[in-house]
PDB file of N, H, CA, C and O in Angstrom:
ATOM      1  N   UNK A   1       0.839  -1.171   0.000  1.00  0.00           N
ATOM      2  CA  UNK A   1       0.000   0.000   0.000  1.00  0.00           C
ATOM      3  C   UNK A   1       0.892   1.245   0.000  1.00  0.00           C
ATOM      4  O   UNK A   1       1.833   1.427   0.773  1.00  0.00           O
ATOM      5  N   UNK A   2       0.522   1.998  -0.868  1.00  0.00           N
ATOM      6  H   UNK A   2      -0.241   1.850  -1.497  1.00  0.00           H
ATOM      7  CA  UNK A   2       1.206   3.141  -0.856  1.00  0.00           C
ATOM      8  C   UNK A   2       0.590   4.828  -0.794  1.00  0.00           C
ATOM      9  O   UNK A   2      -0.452   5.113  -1.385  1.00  0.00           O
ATOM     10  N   UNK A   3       1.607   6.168   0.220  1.00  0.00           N
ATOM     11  H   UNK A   3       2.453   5.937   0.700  1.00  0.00           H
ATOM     12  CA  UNK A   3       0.687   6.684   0.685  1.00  0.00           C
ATOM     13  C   UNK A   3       1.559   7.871   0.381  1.00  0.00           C
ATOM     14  O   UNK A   3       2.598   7.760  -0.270  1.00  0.00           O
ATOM     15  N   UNK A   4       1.097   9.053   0.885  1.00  0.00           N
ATOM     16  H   UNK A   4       0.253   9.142   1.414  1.00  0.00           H
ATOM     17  CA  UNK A   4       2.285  10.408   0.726  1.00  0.00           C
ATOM     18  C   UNK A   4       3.188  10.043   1.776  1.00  0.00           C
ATOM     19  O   UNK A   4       4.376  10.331   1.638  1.00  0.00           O
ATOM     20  N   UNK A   5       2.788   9.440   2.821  1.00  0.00           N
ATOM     21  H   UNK A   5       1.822   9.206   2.933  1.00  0.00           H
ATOM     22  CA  UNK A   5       4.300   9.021   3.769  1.00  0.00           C
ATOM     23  C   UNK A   5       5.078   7.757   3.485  1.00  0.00           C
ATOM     24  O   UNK A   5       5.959   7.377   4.257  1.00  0.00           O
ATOM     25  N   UNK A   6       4.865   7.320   2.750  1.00  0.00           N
ATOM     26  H   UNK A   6       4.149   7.628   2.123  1.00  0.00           H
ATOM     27  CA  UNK A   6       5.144   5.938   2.210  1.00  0.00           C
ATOM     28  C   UNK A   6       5.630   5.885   0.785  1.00  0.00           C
ATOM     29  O   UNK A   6       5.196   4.918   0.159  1.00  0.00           O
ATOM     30  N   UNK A   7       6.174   6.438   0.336  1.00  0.00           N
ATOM     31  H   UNK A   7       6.527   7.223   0.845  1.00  0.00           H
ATOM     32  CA  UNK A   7       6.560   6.884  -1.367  1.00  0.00           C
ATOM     33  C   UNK A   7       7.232   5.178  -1.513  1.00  0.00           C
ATOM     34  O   UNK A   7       7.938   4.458  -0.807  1.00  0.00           O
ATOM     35  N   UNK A   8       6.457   5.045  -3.025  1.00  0.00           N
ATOM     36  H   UNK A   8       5.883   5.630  -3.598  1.00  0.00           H
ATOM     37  CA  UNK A   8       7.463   3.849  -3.458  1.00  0.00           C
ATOM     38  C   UNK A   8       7.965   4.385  -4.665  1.00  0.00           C
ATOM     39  O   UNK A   8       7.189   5.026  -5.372  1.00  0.00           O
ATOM     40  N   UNK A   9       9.378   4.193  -5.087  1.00  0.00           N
ATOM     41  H   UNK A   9      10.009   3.671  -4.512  1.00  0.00           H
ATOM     42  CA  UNK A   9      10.536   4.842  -5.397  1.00  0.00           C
ATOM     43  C   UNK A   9      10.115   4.073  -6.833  1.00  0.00           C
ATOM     44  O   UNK A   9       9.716   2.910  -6.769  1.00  0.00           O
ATOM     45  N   UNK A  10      10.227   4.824  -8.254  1.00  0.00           N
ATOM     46  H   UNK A  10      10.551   5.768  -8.306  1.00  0.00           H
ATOM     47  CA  UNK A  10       9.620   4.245  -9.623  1.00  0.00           C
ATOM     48  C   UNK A  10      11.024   4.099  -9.883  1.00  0.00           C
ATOM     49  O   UNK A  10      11.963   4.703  -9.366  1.00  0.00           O
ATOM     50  N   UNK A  11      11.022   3.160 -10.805  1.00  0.00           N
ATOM     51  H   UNK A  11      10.259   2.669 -11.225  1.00  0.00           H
ATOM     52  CA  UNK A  11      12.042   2.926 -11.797  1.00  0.00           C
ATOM     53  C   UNK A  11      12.840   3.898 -12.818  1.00  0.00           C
ATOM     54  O   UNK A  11      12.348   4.600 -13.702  1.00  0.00           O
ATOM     55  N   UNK A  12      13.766   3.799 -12.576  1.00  0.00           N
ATOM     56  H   UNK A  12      14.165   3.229 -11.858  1.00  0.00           H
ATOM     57  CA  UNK A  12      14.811   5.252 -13.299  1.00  0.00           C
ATOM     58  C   UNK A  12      14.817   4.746 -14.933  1.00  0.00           C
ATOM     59  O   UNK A  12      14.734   3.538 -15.159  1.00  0.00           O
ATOM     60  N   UNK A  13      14.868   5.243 -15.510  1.00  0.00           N
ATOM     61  H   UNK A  13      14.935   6.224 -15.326  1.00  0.00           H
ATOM     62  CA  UNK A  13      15.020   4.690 -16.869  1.00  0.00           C
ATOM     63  C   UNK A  13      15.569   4.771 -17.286  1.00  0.00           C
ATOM     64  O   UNK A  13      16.346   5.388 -16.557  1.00  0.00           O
ATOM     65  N   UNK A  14      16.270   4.568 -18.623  1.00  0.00           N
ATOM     66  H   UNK A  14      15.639   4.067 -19.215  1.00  0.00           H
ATOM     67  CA  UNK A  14      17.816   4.526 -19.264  1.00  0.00           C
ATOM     68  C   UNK A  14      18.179   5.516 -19.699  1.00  0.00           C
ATOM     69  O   UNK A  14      19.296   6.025 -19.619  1.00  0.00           O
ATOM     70  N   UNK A  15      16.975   5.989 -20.356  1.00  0.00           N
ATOM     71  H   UNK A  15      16.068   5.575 -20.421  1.00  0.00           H
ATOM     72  CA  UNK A  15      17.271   7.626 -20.681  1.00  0.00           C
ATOM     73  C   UNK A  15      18.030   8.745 -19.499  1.00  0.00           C
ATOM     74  O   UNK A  15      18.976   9.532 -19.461  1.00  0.00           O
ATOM     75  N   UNK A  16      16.677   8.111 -18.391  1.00  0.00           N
ATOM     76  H   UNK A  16      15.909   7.472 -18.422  1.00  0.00           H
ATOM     77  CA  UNK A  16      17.279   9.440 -17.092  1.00  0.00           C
ATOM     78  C   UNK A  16      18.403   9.031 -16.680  1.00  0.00           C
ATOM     79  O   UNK A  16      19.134  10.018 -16.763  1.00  0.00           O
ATOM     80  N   UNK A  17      19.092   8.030 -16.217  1.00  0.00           N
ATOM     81  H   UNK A  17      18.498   7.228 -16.149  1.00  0.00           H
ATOM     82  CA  UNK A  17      20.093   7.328 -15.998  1.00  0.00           C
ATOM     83  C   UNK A  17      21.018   8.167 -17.231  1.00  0.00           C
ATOM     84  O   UNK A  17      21.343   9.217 -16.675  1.00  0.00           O
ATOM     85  N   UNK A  18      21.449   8.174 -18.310  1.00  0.00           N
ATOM     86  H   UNK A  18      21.185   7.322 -18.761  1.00  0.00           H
ATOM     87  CA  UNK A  18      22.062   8.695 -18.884  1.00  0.00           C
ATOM     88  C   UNK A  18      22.201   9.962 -19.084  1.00  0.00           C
ATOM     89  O   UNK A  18      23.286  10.427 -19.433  1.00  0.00           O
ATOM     90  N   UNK A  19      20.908  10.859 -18.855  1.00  0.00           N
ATOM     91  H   UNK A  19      20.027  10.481 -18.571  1.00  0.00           H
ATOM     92  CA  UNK A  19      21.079  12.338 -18.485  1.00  0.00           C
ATOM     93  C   UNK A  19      21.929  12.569 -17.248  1.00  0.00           C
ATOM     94  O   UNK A  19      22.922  13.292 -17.166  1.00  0.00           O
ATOM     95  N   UNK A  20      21.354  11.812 -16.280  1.00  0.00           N
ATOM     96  H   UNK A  20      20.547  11.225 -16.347  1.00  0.00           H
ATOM     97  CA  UNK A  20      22.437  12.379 -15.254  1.00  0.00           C
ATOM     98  C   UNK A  20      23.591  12.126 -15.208  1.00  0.00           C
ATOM     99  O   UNK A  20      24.219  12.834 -14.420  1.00  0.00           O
ATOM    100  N   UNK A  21      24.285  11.215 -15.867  1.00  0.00           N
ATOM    101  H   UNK A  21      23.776  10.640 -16.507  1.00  0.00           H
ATOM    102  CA  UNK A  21      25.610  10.603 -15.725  1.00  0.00           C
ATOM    103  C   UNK A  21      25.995  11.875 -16.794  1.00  0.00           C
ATOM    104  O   UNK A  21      27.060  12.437 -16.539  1.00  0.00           O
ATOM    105  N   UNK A  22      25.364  12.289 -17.757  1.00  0.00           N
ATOM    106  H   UNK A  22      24.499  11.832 -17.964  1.00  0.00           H
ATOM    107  CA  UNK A  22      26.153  13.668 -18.848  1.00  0.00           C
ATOM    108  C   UNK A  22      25.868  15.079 -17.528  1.00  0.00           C
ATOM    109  O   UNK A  22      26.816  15.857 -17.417  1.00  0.00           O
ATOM    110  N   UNK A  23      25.131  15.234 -16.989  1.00  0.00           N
ATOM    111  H   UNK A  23      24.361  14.603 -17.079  1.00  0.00           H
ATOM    112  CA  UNK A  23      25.207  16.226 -16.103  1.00  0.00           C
ATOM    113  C   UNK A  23      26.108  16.146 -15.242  1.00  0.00           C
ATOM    114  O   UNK A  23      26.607  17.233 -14.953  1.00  0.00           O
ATOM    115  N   UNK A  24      26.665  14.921 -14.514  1.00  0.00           N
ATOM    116  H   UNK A  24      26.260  14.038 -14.750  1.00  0.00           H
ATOM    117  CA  UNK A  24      27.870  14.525 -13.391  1.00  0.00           C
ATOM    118  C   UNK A  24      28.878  14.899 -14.906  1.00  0.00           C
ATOM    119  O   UNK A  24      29.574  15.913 -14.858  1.00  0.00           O
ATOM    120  N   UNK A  25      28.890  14.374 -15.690  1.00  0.00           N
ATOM    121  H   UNK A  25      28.325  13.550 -15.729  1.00  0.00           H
ATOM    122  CA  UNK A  25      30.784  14.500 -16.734  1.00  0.00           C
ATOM    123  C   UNK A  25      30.791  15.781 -17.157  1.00  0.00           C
ATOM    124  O   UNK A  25      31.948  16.052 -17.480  1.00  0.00           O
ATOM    125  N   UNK A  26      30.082  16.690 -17.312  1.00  0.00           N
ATOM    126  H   UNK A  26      29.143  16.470 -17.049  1.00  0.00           H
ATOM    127  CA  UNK A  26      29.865  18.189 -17.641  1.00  0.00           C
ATOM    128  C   UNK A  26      30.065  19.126 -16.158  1.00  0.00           C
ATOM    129  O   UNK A  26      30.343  20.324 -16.103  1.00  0.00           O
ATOM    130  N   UNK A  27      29.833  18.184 -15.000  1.00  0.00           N
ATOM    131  H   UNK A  27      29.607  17.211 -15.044  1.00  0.00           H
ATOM    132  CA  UNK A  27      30.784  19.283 -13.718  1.00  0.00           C
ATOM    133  C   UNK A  27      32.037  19.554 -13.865  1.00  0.00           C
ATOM    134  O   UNK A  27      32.844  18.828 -14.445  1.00  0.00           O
ATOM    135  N   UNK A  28      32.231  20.445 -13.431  1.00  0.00           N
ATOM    136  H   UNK A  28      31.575  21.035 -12.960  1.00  0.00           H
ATOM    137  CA  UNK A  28      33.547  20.953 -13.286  1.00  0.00           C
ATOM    138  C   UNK A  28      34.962  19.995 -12.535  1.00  0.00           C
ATOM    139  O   UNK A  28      36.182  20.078 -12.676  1.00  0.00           O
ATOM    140  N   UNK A  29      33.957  18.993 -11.611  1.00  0.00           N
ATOM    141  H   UNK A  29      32.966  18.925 -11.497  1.00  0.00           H
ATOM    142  CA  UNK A  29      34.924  17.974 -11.401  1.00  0.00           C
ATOM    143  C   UNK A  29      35.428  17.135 -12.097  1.00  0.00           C
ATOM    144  O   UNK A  29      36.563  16.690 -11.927  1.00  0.00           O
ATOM    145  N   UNK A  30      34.550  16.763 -13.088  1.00  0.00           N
ATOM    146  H   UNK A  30      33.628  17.124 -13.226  1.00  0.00           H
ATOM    147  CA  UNK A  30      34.863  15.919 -14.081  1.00  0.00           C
ATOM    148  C   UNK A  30      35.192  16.455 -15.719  1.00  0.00           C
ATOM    149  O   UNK A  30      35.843  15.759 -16.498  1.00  0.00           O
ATOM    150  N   UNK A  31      34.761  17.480 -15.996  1.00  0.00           N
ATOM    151  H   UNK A  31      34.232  18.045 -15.363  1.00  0.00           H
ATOM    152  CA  UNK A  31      35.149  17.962 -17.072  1.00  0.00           C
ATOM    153  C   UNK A  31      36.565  18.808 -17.529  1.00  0.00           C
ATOM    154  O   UNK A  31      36.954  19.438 -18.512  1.00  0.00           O
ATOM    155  N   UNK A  32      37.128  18.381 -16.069  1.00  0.00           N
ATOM    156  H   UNK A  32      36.812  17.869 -15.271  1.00  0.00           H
ATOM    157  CA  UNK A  32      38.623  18.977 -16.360  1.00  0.00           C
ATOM    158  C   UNK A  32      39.777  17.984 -16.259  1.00  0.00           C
ATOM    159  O   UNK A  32      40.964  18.275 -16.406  1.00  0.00           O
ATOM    160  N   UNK A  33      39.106  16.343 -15.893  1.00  0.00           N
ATOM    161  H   UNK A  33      38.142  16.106 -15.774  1.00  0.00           H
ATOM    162  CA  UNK A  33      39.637  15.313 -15.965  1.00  0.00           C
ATOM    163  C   UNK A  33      38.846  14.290 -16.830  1.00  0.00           C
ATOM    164  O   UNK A  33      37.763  13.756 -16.591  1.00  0.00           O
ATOM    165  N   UNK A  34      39.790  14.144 -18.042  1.00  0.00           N
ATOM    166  H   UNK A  34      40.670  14.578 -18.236  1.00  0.00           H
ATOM    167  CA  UNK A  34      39.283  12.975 -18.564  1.00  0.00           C
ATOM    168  C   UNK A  34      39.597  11.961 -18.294  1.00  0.00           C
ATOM    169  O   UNK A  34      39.083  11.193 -19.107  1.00  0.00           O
ATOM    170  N   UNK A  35      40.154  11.460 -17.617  1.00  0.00           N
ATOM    171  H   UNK A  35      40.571  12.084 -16.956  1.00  0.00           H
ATOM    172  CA  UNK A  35      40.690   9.924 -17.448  1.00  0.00           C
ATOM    173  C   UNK A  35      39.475   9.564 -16.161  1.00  0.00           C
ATOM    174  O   UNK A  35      39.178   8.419 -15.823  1.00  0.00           O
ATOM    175  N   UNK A  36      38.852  10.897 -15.537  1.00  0.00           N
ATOM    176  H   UNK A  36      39.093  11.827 -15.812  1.00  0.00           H
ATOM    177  CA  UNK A  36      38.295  10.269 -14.469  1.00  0.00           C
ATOM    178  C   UNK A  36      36.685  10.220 -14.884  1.00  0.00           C
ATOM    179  O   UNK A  36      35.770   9.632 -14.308  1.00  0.00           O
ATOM    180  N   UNK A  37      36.659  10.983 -15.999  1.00  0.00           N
ATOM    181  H   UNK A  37      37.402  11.460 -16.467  1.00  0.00           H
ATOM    182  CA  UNK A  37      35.209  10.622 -16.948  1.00  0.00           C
ATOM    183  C   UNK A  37      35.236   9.353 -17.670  1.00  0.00           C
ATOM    184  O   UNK A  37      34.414   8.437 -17.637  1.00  0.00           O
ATOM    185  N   UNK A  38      36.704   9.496 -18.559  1.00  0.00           N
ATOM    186  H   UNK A  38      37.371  10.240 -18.586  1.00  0.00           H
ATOM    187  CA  UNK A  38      36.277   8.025 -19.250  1.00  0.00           C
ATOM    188  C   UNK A  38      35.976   6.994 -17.994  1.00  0.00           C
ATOM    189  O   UNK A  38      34.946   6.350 -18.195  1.00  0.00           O
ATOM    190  N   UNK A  39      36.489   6.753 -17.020  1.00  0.00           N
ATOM    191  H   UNK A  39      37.325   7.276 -16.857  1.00  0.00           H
ATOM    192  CA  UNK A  39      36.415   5.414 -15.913  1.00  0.00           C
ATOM    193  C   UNK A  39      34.868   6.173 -15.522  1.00  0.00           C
ATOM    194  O   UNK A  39      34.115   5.917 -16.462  1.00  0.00           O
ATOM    195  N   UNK A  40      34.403   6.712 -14.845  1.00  0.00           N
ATOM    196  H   UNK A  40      35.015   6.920 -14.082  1.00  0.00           H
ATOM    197  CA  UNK A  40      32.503   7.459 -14.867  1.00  0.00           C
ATOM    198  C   UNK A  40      32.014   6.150 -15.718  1.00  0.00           C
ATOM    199  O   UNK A  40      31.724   5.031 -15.295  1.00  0.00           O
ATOM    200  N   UNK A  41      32.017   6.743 -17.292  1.00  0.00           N
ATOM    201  H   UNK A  41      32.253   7.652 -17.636  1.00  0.00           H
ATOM    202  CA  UNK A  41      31.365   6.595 -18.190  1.00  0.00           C
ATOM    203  C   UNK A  41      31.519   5.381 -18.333  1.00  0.00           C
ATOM    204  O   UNK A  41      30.522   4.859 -18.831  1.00  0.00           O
ATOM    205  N   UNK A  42      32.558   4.502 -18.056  1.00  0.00           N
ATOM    206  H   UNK A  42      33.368   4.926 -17.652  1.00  0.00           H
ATOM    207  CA  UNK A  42      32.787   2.943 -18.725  1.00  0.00           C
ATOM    208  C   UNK A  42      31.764   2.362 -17.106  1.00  0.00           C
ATOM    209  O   UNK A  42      30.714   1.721 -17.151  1.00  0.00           O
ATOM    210  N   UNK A  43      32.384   2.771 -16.000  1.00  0.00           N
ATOM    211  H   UNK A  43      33.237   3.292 -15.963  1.00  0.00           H
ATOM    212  CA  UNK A  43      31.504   1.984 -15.214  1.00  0.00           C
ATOM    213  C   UNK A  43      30.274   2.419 -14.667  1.00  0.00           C
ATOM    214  O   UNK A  43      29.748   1.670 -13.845  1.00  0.00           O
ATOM    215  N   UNK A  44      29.736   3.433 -14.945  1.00  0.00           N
ATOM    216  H   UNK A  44      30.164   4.042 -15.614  1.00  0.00           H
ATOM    217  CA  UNK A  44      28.035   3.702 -15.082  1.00  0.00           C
ATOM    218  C   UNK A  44      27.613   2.909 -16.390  1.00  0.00           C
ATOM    219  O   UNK A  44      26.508   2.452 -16.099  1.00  0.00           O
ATOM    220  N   UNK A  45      27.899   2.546 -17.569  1.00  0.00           N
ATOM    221  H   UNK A  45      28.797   2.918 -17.805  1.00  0.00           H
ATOM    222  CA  UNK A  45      27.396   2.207 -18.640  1.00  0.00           C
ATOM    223  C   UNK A  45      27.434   0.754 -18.605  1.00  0.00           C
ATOM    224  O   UNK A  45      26.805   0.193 -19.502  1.00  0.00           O
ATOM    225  N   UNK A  46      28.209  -0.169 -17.524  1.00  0.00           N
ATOM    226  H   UNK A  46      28.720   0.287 -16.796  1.00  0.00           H
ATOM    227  CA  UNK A  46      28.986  -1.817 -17.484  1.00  0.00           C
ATOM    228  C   UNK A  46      27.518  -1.356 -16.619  1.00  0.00           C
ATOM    229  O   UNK A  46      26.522  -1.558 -17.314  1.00  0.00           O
ATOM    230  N   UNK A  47      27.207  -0.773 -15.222  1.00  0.00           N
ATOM    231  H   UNK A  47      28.016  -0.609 -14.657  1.00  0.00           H
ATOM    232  CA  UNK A  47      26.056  -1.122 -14.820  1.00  0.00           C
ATOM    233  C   UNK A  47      24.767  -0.798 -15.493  1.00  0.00           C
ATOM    234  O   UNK A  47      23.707  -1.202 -15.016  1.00  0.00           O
ATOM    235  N   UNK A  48      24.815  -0.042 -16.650  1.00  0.00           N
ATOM    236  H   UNK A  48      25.676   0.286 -17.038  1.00  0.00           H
ATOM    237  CA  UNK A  48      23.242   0.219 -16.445  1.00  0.00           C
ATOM    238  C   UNK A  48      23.214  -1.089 -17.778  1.00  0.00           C
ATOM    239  O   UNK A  48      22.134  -1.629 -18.018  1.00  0.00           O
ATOM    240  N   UNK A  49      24.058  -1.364 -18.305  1.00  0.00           N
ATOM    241  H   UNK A  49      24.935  -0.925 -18.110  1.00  0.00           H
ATOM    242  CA  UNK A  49      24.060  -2.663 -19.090  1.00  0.00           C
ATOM    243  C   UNK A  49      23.480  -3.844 -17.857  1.00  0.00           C
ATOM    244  O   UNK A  49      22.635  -4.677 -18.186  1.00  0.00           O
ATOM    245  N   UNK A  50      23.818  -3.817 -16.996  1.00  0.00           N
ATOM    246  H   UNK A  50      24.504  -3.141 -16.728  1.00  0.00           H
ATOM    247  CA  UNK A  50      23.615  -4.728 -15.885  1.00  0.00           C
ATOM    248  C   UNK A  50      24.855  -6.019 -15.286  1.00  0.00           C
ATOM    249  O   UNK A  50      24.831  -7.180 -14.877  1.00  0.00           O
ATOM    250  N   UNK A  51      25.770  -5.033 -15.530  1.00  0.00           N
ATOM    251  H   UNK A  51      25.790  -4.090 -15.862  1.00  0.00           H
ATOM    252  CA  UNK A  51      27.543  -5.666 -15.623  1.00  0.00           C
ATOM    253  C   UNK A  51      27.840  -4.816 -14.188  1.00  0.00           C
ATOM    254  O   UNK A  51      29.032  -4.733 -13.894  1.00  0.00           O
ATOM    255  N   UNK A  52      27.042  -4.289 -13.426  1.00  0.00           N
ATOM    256  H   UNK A  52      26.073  -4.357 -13.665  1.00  0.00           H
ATOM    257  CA  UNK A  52      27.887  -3.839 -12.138  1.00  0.00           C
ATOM    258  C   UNK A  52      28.128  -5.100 -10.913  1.00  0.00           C
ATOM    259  O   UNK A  52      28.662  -4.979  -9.810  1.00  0.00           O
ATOM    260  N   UNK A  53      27.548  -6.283 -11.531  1.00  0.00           N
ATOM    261  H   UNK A  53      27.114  -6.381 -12.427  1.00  0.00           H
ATOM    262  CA  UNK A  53      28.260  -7.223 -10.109  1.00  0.00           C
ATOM    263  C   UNK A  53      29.254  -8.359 -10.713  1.00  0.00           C
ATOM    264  O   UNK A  53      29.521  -9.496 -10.325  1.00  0.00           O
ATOM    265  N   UNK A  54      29.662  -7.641 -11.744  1.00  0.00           N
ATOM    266  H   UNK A  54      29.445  -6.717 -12.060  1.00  0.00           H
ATOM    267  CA  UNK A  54      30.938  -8.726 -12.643  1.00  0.00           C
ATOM    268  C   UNK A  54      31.789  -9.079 -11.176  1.00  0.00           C
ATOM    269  O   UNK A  54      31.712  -8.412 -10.144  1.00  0.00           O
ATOM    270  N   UNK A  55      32.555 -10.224 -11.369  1.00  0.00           N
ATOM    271  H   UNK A  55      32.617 -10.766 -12.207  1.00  0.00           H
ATOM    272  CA  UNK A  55      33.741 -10.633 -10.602  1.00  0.00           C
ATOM    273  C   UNK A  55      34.861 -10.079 -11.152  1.00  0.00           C
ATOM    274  O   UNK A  55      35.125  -9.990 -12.351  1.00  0.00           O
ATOM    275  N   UNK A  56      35.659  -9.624  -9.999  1.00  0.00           N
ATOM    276  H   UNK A  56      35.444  -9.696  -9.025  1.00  0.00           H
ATOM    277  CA  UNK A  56      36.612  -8.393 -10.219  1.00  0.00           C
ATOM    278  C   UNK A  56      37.600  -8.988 -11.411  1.00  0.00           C
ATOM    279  O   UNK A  56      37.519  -8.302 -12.430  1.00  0.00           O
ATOM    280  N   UNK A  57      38.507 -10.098 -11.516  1.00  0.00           N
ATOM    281  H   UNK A  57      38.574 -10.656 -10.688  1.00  0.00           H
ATOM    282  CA  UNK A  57      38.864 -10.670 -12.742  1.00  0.00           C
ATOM    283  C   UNK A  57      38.192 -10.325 -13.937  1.00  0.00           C
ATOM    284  O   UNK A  57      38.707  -9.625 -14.809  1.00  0.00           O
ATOM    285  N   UNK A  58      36.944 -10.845 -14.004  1.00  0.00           N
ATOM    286  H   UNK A  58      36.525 -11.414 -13.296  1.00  0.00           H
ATOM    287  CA  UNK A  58      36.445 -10.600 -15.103  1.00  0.00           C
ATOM    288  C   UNK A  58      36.249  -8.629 -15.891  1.00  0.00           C
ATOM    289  O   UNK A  58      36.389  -8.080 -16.984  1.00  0.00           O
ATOM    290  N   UNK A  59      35.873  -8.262 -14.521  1.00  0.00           N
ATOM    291  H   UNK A  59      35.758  -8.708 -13.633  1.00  0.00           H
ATOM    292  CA  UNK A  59      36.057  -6.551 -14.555  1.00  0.00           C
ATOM    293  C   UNK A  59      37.153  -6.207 -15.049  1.00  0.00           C
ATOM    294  O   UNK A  59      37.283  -5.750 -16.185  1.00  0.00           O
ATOM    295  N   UNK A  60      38.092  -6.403 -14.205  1.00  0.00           N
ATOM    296  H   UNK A  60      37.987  -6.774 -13.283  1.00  0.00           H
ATOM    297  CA  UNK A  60      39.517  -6.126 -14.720  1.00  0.00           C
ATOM    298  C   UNK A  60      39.801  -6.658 -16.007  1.00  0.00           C
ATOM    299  O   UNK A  60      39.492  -5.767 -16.798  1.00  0.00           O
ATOM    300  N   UNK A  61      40.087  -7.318 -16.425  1.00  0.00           N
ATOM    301  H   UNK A  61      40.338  -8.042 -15.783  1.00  0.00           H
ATOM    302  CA  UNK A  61      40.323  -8.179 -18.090  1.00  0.00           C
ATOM    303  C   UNK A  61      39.323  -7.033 -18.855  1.00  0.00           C
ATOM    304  O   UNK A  61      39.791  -6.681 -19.938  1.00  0.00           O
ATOM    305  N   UNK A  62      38.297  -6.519 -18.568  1.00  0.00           N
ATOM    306  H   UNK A  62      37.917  -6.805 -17.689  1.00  0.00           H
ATOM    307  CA  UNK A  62      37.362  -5.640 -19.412  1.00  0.00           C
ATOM    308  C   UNK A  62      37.355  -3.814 -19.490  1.00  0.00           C
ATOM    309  O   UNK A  62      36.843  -3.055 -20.314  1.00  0.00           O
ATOM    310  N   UNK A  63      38.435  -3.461 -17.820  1.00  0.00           N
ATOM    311  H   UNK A  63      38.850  -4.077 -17.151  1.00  0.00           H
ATOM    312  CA  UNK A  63      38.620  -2.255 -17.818  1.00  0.00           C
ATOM    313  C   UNK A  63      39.729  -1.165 -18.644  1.00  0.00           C
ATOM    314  O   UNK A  63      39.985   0.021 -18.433  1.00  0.00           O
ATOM    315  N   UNK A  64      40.138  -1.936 -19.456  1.00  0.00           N
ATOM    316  H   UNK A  64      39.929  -2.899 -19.628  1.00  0.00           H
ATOM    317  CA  UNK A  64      41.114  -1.564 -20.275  1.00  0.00           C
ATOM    318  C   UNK A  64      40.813  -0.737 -21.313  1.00  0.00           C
ATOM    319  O   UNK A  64      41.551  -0.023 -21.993  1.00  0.00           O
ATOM    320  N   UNK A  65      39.261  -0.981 -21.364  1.00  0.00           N
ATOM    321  H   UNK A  65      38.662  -1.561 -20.812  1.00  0.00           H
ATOM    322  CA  UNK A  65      38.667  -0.083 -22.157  1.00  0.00           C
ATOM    323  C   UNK A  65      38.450   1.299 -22.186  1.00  0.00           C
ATOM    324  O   UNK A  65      38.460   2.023 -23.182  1.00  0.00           O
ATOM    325  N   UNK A  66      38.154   1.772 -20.425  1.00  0.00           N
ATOM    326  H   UNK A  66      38.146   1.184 -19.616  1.00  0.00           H
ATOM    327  CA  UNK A  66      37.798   2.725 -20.131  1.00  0.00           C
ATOM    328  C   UNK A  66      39.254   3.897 -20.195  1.00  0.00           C
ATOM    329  O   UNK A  66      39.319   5.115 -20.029  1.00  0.00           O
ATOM    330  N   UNK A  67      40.462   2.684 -20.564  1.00  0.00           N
ATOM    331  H   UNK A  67      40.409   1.694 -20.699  1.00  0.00           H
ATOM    332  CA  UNK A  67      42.241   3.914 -20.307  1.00  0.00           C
ATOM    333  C   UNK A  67      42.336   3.641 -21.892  1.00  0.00           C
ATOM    334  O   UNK A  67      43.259   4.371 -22.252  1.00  0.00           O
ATOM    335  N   UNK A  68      41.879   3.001 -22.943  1.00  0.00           N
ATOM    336  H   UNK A  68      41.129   2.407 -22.651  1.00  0.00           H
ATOM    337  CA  UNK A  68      42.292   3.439 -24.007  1.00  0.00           C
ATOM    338  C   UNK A  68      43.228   2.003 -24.538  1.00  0.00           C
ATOM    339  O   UNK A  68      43.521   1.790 -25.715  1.00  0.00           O
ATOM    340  N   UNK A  69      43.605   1.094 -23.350  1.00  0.00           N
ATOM    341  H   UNK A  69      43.367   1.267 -22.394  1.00  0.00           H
ATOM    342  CA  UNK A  69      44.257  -0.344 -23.453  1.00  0.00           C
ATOM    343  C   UNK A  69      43.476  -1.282 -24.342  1.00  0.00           C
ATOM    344  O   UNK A  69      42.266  -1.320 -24.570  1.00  0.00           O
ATOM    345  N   UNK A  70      44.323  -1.919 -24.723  1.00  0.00           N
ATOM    346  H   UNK A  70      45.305  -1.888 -24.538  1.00  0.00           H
ATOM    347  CA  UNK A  70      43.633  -3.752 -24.888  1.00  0.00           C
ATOM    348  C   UNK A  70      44.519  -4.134 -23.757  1.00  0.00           C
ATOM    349  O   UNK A  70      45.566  -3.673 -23.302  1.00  0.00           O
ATOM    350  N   UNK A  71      43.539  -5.399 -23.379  1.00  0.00           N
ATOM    351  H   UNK A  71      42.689  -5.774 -23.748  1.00  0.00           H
ATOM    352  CA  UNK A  71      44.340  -6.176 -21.977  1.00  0.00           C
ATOM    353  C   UNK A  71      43.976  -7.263 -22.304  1.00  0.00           C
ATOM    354  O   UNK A  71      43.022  -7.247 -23.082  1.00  0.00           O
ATOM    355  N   UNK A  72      44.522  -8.666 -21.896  1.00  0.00           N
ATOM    356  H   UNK A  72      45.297  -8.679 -21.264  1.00  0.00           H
ATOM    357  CA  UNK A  72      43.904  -9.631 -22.278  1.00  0.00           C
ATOM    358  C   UNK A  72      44.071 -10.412 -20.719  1.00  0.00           C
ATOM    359  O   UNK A  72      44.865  -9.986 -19.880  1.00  0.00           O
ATOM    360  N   UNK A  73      43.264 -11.514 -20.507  1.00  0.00           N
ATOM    361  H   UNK A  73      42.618 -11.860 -21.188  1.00  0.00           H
ATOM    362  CA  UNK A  73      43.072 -11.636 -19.289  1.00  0.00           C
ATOM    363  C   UNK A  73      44.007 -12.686 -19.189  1.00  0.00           C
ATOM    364  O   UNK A  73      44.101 -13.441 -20.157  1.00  0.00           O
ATOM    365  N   UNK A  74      44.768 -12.889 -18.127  1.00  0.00           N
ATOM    366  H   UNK A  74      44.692 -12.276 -17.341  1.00  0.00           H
ATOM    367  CA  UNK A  74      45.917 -14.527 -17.606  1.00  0.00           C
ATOM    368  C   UNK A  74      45.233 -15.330 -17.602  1.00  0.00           C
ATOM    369  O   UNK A  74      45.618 -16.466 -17.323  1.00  0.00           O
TER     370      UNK A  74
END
């Protein structure tokens, strides 16, 4: 049951999810570092793909993307 004191929280959508992640890389914190946007952008986008509970191996072998690397995994 849901009430004005009781808010149930709706589903964010991919769109809004992606507006805000361009509003966070367009701050001033981030828009004067790119290395710390590209890593933002690679791991907001691995989760909203639904890749945020990868096993860190597997993460790692795949983060190479976000510095511009190929890596290949041991």
């Amino acid at each position: 049951m849901t009430s004005l004191h009781n808010p149930v929280a709706l589903p964010t959508s991919l769109f809004e999810k992606r507006e805000e992640l361009r509003r966070i890389l367009e701050s001033k914190h981030f828009a004067s570092s790119p290395k710390k946007s590209r890593f933002l952008e690679f791991v907001s986008e691995q989760a909203f793909l639904g890749n945020g509970d990868l096993p860190a191996p597997m993460f790692q072998s795949s983060a190479g993307a976000w510095r511009g690397k190929q890596t290949t995994p041991k």
